[in-house]
C-alpha positions in Angstrom: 82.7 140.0 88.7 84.7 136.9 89.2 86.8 135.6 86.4 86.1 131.7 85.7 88.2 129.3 87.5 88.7 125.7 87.4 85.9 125.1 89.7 83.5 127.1 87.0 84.7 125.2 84.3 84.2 121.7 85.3 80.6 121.9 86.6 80.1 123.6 83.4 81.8 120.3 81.9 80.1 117.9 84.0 76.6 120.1 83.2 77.2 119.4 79.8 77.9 115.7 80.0 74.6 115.4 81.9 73.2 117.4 79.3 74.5 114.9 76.9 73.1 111.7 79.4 69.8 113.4 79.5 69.6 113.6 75.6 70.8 110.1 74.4 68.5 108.4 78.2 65.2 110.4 75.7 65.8 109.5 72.5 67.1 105.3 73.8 63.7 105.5 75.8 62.2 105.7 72.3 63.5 103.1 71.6 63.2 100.7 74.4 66.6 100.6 75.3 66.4 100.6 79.5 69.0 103.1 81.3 69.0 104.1 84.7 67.0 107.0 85.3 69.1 110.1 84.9 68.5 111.2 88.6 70.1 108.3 89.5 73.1 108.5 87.8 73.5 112.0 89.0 73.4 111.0 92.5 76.0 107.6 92.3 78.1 109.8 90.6 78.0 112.6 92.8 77.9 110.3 96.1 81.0 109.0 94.1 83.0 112.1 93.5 82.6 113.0 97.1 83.4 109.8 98.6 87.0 109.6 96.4 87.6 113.3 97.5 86.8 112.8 101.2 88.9 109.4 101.1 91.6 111.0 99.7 95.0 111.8 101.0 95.2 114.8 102.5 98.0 116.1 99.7 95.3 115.1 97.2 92.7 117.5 98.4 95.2 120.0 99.0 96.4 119.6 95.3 92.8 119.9 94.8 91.7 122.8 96.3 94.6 124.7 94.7 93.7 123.9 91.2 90.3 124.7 92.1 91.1 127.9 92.9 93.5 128.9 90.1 91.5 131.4 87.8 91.9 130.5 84.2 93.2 132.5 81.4 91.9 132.2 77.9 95.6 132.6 76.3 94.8 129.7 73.5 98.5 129.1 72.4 98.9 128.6 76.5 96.5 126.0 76.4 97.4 124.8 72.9 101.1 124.4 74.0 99.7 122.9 77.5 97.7 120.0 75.2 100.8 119.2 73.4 103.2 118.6 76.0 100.3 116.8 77.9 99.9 114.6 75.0 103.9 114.2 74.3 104.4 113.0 78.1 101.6 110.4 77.5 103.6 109.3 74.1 106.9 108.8 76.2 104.7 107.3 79.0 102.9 104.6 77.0 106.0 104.2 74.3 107.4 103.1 77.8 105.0 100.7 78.7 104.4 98.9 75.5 108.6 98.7 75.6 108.2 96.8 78.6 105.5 94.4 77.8 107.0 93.8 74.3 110.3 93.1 76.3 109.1 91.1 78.6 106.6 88.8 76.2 109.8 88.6 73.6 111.6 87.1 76.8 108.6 84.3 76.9 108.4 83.6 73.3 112.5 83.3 73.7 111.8 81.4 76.9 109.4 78.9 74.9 111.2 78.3 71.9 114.6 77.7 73.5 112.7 75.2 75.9 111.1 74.1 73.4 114.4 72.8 71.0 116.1 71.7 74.4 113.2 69.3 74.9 113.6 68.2 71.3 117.1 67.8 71.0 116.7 65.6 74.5 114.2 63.4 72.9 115.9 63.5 70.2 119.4 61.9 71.8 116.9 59.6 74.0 115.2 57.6 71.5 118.9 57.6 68.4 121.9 57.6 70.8 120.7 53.7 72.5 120.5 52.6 68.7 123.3 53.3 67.8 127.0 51.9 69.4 128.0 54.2 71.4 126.1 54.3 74.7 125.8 57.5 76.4 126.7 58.3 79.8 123.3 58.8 81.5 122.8 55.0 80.9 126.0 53.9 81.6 126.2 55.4 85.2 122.6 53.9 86.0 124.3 49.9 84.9 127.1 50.9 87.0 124.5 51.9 90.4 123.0 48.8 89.7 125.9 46.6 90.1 
């Protein structure tokens, strides 16, 4: 008798999920809520599946394959200890990514605001500096092109 192996497990997982598709496509029916047929689904996804996998690189299927042959064991602190440091490299990975896009947007709103006192501060010198006695440069060296 062959232990259960990845293979095993996921088309145990994918029967349950269309398990699952079957129940909620009866009981929405009821209700006259319209979803595609569950045959259907079953053969996009499957047509799917096998169009990624036959598309894929070749180091892809091979990576495949393996895992697909690798018998599991049902040591639950294994698995247990395997969720966690799944789950802690996502942390780190999307701790590292928000990082990033905060960075970057704090870089725009800096961008913005400093733009947007430079353009103040230049209107600001446009429409007080000619009232007042001094004249400032810009001006000065357009009357001097001039003449």
């Amino acid at each position: 008798m062959e232990g259960p192996s990845t293979f095993n497990v996921t088309m145990y997982a994918l029967q349950t999920v269309s398990n699952a598709y079957i129940y909620c496509y009866d009981h929405l029916r009821r209700s006259n809520i319209v979803l595609p047929p569950p045959e259907r689904v079953f053969a996009v996804v499957s047509q799917t599946a096998q169009y990624i996998l036959n598309h894929s690189p070749a180091v892809l299927r091979q990576v495949y394959a393996a895992a697909a042959a690798i018998p599991i064991q049902a040591n639950f602190i294994g698995m247990l200890v395997m969720l966690f440091v799944t789950y802690v490299i996502y942390c780190v990975l999307l701790s590292m990514f928000r990082s990033m896009y905060r960075f970057f947007l704090g870089f725009l709103r800096f961008s913005f605001i400093v733009g947007a006192l430079a353009t103040v501060v230049y209107l600001a010198q446009i429409y007080l500096l000619p009232n007042s006695d001094q004249e400032p440069s810009f001006y000065s060296n357009i009357k001097k092109r001039k003449v």
